[in-house]
Backbone as CSV, one residue per row, in Angstrom:
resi,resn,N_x,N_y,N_z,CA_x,CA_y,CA_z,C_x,C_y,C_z
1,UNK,64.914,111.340,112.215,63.628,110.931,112.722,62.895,112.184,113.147
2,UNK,61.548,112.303,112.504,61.174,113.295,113.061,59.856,113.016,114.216
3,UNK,59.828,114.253,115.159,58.495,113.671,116.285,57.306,114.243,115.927
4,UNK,56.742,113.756,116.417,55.377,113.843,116.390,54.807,115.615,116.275
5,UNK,53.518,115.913,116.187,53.250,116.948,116.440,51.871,117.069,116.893
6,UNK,52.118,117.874,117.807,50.921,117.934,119.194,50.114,118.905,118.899
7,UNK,48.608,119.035,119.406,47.789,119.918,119.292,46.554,119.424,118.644
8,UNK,46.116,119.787,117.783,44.599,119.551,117.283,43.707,120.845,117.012
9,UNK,42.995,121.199,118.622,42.377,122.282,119.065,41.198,122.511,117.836
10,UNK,40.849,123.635,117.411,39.938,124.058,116.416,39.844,123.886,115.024
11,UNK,40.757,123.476,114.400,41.441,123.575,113.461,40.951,122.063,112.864
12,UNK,41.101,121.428,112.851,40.495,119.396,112.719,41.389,119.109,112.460
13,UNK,42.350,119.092,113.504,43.514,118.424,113.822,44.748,118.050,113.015
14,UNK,45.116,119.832,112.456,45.822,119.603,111.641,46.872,119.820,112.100
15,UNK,46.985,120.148,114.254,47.863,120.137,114.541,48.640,121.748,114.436
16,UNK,48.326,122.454,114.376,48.860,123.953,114.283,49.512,124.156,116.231
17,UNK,50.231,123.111,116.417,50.938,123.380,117.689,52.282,123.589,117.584
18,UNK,52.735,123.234,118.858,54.674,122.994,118.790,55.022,121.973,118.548
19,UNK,56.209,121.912,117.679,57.179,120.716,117.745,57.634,120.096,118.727
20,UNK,57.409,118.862,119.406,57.955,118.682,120.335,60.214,118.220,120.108
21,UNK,60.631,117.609,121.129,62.164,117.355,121.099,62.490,116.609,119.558
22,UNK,63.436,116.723,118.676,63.546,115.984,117.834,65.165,115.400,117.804
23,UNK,65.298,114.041,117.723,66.597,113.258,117.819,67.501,113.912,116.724
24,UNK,68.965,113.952,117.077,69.546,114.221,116.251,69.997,113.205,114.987
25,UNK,71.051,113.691,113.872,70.773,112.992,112.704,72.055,111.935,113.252
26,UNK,72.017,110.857,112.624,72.910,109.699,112.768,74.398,110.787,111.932
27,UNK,75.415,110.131,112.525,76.180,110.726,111.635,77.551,109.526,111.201
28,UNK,78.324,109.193,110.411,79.420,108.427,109.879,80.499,108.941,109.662
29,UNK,81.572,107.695,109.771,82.902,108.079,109.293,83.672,106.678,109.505
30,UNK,85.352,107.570,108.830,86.015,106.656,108.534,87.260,106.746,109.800
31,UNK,87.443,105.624,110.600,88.801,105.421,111.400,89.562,104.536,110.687
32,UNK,91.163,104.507,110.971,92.391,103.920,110.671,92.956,103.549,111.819
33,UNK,93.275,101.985,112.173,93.637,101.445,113.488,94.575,100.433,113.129
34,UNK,95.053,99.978,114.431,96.443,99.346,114.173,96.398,98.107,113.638
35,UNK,96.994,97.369,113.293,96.646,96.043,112.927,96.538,94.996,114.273
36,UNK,97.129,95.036,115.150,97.076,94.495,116.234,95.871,94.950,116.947
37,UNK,95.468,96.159,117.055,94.476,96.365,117.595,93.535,96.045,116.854
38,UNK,93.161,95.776,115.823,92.058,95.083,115.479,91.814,93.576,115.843
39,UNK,93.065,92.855,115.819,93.115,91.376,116.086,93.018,90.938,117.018
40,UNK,93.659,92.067,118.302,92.726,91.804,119.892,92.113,92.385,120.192
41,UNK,91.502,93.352,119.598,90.834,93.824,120.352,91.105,94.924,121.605
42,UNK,90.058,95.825,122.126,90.961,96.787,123.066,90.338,98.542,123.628
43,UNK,90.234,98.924,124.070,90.145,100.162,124.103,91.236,100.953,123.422
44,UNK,90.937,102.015,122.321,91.933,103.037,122.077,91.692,104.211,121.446
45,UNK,92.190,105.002,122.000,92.478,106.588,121.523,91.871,107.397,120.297
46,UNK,91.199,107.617,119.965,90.929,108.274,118.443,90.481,109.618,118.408
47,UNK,90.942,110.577,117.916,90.913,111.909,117.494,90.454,111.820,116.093
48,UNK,88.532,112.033,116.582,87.623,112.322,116.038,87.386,114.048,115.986
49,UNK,87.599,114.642,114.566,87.267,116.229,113.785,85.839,116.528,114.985
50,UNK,86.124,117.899,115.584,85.086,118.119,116.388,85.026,117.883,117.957
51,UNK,85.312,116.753,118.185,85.179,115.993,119.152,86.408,115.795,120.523
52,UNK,87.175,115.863,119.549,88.246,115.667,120.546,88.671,113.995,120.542
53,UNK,89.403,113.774,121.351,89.791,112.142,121.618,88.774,111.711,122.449
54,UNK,88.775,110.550,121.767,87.165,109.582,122.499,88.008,108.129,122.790
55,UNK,87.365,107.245,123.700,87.981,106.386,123.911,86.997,105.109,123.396
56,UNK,87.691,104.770,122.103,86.421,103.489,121.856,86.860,102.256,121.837
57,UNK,86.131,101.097,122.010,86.250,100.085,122.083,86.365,99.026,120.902
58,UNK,87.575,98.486,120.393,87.422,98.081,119.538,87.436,96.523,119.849
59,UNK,86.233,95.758,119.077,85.982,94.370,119.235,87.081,93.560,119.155
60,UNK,87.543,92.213,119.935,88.333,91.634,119.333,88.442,90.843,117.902
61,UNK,89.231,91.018,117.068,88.291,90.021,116.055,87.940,91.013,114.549
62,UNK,88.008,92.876,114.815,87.385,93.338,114.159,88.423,93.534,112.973
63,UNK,88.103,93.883,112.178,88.672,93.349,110.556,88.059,95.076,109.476
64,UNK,88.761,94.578,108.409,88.925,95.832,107.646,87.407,95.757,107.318
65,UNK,86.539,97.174,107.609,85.186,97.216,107.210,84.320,97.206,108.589
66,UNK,84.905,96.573,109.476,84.054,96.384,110.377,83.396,97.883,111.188
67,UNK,81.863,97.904,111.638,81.310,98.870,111.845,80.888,98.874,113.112
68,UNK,81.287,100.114,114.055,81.482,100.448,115.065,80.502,101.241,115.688
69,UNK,78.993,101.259,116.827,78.446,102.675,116.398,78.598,102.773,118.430
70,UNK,78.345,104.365,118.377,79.000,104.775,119.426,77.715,106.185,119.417
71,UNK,76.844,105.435,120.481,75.536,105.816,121.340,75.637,107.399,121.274
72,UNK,75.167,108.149,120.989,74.762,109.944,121.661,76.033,110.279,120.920
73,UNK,76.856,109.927,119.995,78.052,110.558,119.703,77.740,111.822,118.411
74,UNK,76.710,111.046,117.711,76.307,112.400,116.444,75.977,113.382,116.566
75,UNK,75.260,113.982,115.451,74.389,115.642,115.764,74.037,115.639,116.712
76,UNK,73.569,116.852,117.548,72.742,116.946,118.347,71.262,117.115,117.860
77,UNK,70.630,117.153,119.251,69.165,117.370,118.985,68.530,118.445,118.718
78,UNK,67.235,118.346,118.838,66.937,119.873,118.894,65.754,119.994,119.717
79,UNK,65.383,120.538,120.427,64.113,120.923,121.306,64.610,120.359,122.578
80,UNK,65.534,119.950,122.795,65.456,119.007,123.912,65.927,117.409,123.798
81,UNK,65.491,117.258,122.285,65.769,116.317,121.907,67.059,115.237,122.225
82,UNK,67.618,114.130,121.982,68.532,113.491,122.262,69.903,113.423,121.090
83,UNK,71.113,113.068,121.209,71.837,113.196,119.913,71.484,112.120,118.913
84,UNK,72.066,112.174,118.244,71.626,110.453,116.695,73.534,109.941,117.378
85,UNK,73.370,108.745,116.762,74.433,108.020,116.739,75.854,108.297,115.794
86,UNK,76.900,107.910,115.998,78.044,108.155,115.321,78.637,106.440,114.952
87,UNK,78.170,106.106,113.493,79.224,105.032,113.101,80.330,104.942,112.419
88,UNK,81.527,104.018,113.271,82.173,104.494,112.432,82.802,103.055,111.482
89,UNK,83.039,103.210,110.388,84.020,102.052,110.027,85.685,101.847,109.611
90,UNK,85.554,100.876,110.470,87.210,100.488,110.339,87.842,100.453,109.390
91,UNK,89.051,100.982,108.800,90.253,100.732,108.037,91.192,100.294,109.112
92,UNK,91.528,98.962,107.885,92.851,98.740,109.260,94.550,98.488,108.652
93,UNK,95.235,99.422,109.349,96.646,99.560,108.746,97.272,97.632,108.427
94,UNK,98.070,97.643,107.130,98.929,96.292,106.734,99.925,96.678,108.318
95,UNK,100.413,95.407,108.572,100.913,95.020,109.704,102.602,94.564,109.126
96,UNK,103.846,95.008,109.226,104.858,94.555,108.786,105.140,93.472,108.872
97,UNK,104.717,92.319,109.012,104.937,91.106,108.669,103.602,89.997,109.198
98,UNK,102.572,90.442,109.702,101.650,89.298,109.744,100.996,89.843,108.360
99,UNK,100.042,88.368,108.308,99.128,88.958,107.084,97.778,88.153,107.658
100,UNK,96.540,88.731,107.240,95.195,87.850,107.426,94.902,87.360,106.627
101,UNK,93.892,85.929,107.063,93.095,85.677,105.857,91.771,84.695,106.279
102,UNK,90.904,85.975,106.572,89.792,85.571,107.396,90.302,85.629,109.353
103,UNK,90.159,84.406,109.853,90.803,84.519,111.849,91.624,84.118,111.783
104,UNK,92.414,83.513,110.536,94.085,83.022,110.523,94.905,84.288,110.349
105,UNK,95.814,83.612,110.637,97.164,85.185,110.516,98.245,84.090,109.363
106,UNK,98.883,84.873,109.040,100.376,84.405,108.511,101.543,85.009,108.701
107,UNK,102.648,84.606,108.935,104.208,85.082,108.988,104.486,84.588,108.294
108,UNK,105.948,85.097,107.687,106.997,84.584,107.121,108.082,84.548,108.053
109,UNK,108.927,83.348,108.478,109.751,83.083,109.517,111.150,83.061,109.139
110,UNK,111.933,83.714,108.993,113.566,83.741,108.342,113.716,82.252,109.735
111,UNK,114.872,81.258,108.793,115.307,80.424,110.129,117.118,80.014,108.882
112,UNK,117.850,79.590,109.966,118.893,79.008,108.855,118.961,77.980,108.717
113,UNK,119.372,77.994,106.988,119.522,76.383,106.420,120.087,75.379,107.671
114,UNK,120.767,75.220,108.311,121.157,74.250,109.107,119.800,73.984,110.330
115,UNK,119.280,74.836,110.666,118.046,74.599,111.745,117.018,73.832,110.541
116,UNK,116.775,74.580,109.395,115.933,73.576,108.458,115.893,71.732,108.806
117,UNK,117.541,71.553,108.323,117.825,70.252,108.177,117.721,69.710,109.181
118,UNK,118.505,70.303,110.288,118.878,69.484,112.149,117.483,69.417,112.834
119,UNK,116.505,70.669,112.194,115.575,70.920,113.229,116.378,71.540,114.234
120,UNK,115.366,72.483,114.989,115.521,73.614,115.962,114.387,74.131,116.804
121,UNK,114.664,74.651,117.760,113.667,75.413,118.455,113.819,77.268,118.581
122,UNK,113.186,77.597,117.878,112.983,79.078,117.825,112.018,79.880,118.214
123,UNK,112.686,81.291,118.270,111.050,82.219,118.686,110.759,82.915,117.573
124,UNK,109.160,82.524,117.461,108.341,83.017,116.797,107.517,84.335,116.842
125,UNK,107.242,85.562,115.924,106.160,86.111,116.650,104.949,85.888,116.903
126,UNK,104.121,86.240,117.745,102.238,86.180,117.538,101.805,87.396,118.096
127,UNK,100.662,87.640,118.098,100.092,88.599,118.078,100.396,88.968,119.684
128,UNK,100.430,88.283,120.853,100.278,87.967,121.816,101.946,88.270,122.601
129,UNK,103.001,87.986,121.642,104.123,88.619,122.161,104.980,86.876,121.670
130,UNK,106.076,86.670,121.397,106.582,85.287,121.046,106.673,84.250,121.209
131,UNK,106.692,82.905,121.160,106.714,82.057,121.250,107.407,80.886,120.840
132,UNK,108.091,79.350,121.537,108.862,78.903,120.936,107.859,78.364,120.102
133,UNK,109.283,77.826,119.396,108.270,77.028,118.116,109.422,75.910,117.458
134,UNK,109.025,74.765,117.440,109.778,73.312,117.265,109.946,73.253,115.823
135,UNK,111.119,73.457,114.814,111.121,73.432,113.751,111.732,71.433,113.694
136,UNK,110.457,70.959,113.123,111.147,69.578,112.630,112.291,69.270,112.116
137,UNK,112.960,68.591,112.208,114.461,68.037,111.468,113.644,67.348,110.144
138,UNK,114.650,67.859,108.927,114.139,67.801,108.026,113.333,69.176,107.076
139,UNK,112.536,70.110,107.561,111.590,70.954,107.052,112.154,71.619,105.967
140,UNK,111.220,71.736,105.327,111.758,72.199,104.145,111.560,73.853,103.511
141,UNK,112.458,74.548,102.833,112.069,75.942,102.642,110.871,76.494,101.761
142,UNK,109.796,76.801,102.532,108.770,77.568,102.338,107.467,76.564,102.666
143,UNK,108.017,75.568,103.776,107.266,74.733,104.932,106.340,75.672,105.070
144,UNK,104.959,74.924,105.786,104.515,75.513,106.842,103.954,75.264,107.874
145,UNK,104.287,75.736,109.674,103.872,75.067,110.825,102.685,75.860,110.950
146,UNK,102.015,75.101,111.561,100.376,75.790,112.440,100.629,75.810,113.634
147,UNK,100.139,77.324,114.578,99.818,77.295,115.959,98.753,77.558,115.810
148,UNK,97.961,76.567,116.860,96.628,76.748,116.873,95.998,77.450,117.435
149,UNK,95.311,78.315,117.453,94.376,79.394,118.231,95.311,80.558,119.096
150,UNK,96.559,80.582,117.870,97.334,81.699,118.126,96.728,82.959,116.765
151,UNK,96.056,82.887,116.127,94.973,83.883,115.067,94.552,85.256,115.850
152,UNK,93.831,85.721,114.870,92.962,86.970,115.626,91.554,85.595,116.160
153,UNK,90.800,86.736,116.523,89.536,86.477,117.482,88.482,85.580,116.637
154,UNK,87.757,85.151,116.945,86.634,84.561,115.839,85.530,85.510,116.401
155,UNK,84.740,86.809,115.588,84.275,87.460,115.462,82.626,87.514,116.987
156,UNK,82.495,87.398,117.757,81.643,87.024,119.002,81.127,85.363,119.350
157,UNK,83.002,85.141,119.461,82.955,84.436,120.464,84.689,84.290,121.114
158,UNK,84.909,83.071,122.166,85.984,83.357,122.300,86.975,82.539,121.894
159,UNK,86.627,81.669,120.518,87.988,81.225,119.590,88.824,81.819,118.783
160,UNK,89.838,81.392,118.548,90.994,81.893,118.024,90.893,81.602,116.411
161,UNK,91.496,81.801,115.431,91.992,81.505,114.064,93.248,80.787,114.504
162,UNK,93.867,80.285,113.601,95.459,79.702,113.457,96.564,80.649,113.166
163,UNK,97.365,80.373,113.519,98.904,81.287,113.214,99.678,80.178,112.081
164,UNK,99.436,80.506,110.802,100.464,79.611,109.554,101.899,80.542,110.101
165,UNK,102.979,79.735,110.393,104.142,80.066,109.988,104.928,79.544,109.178
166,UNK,105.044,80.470,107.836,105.888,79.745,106.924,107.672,80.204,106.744
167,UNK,108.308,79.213,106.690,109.507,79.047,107.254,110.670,79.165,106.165
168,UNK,111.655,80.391,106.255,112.153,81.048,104.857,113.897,80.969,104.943
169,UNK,114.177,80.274,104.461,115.442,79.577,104.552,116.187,80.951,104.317
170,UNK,117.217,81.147,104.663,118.446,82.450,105.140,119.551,81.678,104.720
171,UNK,120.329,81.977,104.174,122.023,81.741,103.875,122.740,82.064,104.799
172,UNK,123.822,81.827,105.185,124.791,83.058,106.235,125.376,83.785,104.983
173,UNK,126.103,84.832,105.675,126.450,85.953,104.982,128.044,85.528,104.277
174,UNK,128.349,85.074,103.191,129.496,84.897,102.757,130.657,86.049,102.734
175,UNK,131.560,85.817,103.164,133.064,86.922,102.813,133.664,86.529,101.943
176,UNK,133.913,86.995,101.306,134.671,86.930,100.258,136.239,87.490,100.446
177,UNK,137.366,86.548,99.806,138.653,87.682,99.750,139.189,88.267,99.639
C-alpha cells in the first residue's frame, strides 16, 4: 500500500514534497502442526526463519489449508510507517491412527474376537484423552460405533464432529509345538 503524497505549493500540485510513513508489505508462509493441535485447538510454539519463536494461536477446528494471519508480524515499514501482516497457512501432520473427514475423526479399534461376540467394555482413544466404550454383544468385525461430539471442532462455533470407531477383530497369538 502506498501513502499518499503531500505538498502541492507552486508547481499545480504535482506534489514535489515528502513521502509520508508507508505500511509494510504483507508477507506469507507455510507452518506444519500437530494433528491434535489442529483438532483442538491451542496456543503453540513456532520457529518462524527471522523471527524467532512466536506464540500463535491455533483455532480449534483448524484443518489442512487453514489460514492464519498474525497482525504487525511482516515487513516492516518505512518512514515511520507500520509493519504489513504475516499469513500463514496450515499443513497439518497425518496423526498415527485418527483419520479426518471433514469434523468427524476415525479410529481403527483392535478388540478380541471373544469381546466381539460377548460384548465388552473398553478404552477407546479421543482426541481428549480415552474413553470407555460399550462394545455390543454380537458386533461384528469392521463394525462401526459413533461417539458423539467426541470429533474435532466445528469450525466457529462450539460443536463437535463425531468420533466413528471402527472395530478390528485381533486373534490371540497361537503357539505352536
Amino acid at each position: 500500500m502506498e501513502a499518499g503524497i503531500a505538498g502541492g505549493g507552486g508547481f499545480g500540485g504535482f506534489g514535489f514534497g515528502r513521502q509520508g510513513p508507508t505500511r509494510g508489505s504483507d508477507a506469507e508462509g507455510n507452518v506444519t502442526i500437530d494433528f491434535l493441535d489442529a483438532v483442538r485447538g491451542g496456543k503453540v510454539g513456532l520457529q518462524l526463519q527471522g523471527m524467532g519463536e512466536l506464540q500463535v494461536t491455533i483455532p480449534a477446528g483448524a484443518d489442512q489449508g487453514t489460514k492464519i494471519q498474525l497482525r504487525a508480524k511482516g515487513s516492516p515499514g518505512t518512514g515511520g510507517g507500520p509493519p504489513g501482516d504475516l499469513y500463514l497457512k496450515l499443513k497439518v501432520r497425518p496423526h498415527a491412527f485418527f483419520r479426518r473427514e471433514g469434523d468427524d475423526l476415525h479410529v481403527d479399534l483392535p478388540v478380541a474376537l471373544h469381546e466381539l461376540i460377548q460384548g465388552a467394555e473398553v478404552l477407546t482413544p479421543t482426541p481428549d484423552g480415552p474413553v470407555s466404550l460399550k462394545i455390543p454383544k454380537g458386533s461384528a468385525n469392521g463394525g462401526k460405533l459413533r461417539l458423539a461430539g467426541k470429533g474435532a471442532t466445528k469450525r466457529g462455533t462450539k460443536d463437535r464432529g463425531n468420533l466413528y470407531v471402527h472395530l478390528q477383530a485381533t486373534l490371540p497369538n497361537a503357539t505352536l509345538p
